[in-house]
C-alpha positions as CSV (number, residue, x, y, z in Angstrom):
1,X,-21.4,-2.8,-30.2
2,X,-24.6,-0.7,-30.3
3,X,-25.4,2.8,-31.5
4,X,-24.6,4.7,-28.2
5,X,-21.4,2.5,-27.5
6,X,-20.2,3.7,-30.6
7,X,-20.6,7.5,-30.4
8,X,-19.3,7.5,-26.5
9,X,-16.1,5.8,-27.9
10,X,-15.9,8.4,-31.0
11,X,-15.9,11.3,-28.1
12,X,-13.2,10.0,-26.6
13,X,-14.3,7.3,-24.2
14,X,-12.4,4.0,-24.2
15,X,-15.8,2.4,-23.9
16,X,-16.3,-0.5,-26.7
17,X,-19.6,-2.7,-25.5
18,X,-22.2,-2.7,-23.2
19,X,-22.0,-0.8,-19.7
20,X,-22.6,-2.7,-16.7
21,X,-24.0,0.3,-14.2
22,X,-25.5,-0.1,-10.9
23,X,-27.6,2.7,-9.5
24,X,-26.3,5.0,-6.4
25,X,-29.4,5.3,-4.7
26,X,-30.5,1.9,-4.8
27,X,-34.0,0.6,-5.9
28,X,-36.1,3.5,-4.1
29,X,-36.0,5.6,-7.6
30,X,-36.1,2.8,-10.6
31,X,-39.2,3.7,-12.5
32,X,-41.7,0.8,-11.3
33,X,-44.6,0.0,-13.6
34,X,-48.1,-1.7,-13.0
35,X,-50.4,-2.5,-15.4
36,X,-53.1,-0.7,-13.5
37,X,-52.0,2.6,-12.3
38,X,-49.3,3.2,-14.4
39,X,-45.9,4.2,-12.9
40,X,-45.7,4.0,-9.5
41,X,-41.9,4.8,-8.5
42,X,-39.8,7.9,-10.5
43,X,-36.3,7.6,-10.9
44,X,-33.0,8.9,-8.9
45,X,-31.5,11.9,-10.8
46,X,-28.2,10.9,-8.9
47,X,-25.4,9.5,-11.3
48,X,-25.1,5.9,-12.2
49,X,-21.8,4.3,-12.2
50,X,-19.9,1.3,-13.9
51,X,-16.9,0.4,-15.4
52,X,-17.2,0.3,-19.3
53,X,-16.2,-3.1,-20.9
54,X,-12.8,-3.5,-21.5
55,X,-11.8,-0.6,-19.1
56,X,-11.9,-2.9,-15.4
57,X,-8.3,-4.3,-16.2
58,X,-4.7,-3.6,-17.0
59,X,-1.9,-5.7,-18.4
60,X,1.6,-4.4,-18.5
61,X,4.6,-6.5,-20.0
62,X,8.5,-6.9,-19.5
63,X,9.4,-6.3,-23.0
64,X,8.5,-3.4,-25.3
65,X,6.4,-5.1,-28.0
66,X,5.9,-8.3,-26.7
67,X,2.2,-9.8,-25.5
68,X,2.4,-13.1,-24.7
69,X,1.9,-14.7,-21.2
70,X,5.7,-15.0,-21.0
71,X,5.9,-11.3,-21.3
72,X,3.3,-10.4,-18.4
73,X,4.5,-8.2,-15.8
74,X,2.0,-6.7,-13.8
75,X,-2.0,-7.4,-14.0
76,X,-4.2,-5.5,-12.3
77,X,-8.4,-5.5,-12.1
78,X,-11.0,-2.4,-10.7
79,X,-13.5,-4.4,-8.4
80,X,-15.6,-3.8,-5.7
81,X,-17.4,-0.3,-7.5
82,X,-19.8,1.2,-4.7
83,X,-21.2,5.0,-5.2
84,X,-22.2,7.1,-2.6
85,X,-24.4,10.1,-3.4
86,X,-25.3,13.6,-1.9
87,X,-28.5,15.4,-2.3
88,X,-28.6,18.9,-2.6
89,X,-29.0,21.3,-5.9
90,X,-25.8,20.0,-7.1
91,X,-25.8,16.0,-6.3
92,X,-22.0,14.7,-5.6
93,X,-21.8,11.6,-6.4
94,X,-18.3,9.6,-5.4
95,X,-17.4,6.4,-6.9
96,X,-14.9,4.4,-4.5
97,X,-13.0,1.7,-5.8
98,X,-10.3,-1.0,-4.7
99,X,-7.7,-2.1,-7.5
100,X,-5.8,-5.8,-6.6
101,X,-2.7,-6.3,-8.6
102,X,-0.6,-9.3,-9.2
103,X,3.4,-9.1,-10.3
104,X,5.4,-11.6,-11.8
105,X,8.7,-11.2,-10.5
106,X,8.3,-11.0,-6.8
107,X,12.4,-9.4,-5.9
108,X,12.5,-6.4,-4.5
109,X,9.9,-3.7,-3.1
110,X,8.2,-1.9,-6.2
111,X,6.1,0.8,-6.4
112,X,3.6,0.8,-9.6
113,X,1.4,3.7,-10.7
114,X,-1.7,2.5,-12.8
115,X,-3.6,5.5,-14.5
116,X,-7.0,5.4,-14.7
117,X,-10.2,7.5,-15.8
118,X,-13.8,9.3,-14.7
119,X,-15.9,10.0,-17.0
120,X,-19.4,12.0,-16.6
121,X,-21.9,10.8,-19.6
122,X,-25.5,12.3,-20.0
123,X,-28.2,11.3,-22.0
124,X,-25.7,7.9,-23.2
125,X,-23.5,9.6,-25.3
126,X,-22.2,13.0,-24.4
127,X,-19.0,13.1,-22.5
128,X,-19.5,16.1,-20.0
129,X,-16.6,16.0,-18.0
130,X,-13.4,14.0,-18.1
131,X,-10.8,13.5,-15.4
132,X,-7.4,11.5,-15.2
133,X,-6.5,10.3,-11.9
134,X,-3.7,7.5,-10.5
135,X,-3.9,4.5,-8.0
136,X,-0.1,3.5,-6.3
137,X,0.2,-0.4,-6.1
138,X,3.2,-1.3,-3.4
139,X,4.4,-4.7,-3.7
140,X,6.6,-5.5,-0.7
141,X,9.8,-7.6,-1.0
142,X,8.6,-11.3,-2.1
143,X,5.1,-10.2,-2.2
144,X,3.0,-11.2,-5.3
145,X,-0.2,-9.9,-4.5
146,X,-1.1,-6.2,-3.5
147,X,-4.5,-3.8,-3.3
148,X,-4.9,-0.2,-3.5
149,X,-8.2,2.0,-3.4
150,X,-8.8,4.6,-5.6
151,X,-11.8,7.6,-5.8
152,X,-13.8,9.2,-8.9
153,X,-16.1,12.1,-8.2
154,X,-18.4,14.2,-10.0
155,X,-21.0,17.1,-9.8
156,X,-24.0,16.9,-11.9
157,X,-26.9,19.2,-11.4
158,X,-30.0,18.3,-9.8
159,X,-32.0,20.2,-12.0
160,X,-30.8,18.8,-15.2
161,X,-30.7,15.2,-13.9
162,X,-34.4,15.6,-12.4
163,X,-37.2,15.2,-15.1
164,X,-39.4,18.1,-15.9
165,X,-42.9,18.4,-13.6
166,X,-45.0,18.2,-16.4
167,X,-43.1,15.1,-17.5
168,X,-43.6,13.2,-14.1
169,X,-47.2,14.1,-14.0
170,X,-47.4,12.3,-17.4
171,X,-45.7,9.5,-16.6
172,X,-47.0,8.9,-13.1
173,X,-50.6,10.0,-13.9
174,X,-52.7,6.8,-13.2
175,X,-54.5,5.1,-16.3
176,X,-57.5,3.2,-15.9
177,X,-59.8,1.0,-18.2
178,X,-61.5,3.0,-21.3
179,X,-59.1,6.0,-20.7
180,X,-58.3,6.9,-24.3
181,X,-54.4,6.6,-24.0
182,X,-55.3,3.5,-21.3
183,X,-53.5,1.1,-24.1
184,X,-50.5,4.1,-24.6
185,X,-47.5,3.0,-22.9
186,X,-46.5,6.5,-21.9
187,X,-42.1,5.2,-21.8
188,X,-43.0,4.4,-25.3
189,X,-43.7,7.8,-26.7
190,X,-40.7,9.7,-28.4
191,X,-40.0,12.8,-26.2
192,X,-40.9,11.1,-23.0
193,X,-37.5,8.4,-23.9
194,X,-35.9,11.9,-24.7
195,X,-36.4,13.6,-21.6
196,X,-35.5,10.3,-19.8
197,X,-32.1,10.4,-21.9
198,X,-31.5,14.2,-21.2
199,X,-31.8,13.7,-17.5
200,X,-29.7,10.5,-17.5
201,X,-26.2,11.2,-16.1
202,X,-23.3,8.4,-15.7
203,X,-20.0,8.7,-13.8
204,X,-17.9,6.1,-15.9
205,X,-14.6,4.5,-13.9
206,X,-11.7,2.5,-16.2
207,X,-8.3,2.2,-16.8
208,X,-6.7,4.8,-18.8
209,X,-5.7,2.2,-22.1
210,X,-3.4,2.8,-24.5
211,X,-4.3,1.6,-28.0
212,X,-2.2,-1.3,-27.7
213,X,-3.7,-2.0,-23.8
214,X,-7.5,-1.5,-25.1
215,X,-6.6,-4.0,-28.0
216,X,-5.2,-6.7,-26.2
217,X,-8.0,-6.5,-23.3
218,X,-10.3,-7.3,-26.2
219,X,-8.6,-9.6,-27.7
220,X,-8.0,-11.9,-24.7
């Protein structure tokens, strides 16, 4: 578990390794480099979004206590994360989601409420907004197998999540041969990485774990 993983999880987020994110605008604003004219593409201030590790699933049991496969009553997994995102000088960004369950005793219609979280990040590791949601699983009579879709949204400002002018002229300026910072690298330089954190914004999707839930996830 890196640095940032830890400090997001000490501010409350159930987030315990590496994020796997995927960007909401796709690839028209990765930063692209070449070697000869520097960076060529700027980033999208819109959120990215991803399910932390440990956070995609949810495992709930018969018997108070108990763990073992025996035990397993309902499991249920977040897949199929997609963002949408709206320009403007606030940028909405919606995270949709579906959520397939599996029970293992299949009598009887049941209806089972599954908790789960939205979390807004900047800069890696500090939380900015936190919001509890639910997603309603029907199982029909005899049925095993059931989905649900669920929704996280968040607000982040434009402004903040857009790096300052000065800062994209520095980074997109073009660099050529015998140029005295030619060699410099200019995503290498201290406060350049720290504007790029301050104007990095995440919109984090999980199940809402109890200690004992976040435990056994990891442990299995």
């Amino acid at each position: 578990m890196n640095a940032s993983t830890r400090r997001i999880a000490l501010l409350g987020v159930p987030l315990v390794a590496a994020l796997a994110l995927s960007a909401c605008g796709g690839k028209r604003g990765e930063l692209v480099v070449d070697d000869a004219v520097g960076v060529t593409a700027l980033r999208d201030p819109c959120p990215r979004v991803g399910i932390p590790d440990y956070t995609g699933d949810i495992t709930l049991f018969s018997a108070p206590g108990r763990t073992d496969s025996a035990a397993i009553d309902v499991e249920a997994v977040i897949t199929n994360l997609r963002a949408q995102c709206s320009d403007g000088e606030k940028l909405y960004s919606v995270a949709s989601f579906d959520v397939l369950a599996r029970r293992a005793n299949t009598s009887g219609a049941r209806r089972v409420e599954l908790p789960y979280f939205s979390t807004v990040v900047r800069g890696g590791n500090s939380v900015v907004a936190k919001r509890l949601g639910t997603v309603v699983i029907e199982f029909a009579d005899g049925q095993a197998r059931a989905t649900a879709k669920g929704q996280a949204a968040a607000y982040v400002s434009k402004a903040e999540a857009s790096l300052p002018e000065d800062m994209v002229k520095r980074i997109t300026r073009k660099r050529r041969a015998g140029d005295q910072d030619a060699a410099i690298d200019p995503l290498s330089q201290p406060d350049v990485k720290a504007a790029l954190a301050r104007a990095n914004f995440e919109l984090l999707v999980g199940f809402q774990l109890n200690e004992a839930q976040l435990q056994y996830n990891v442990r299995k």
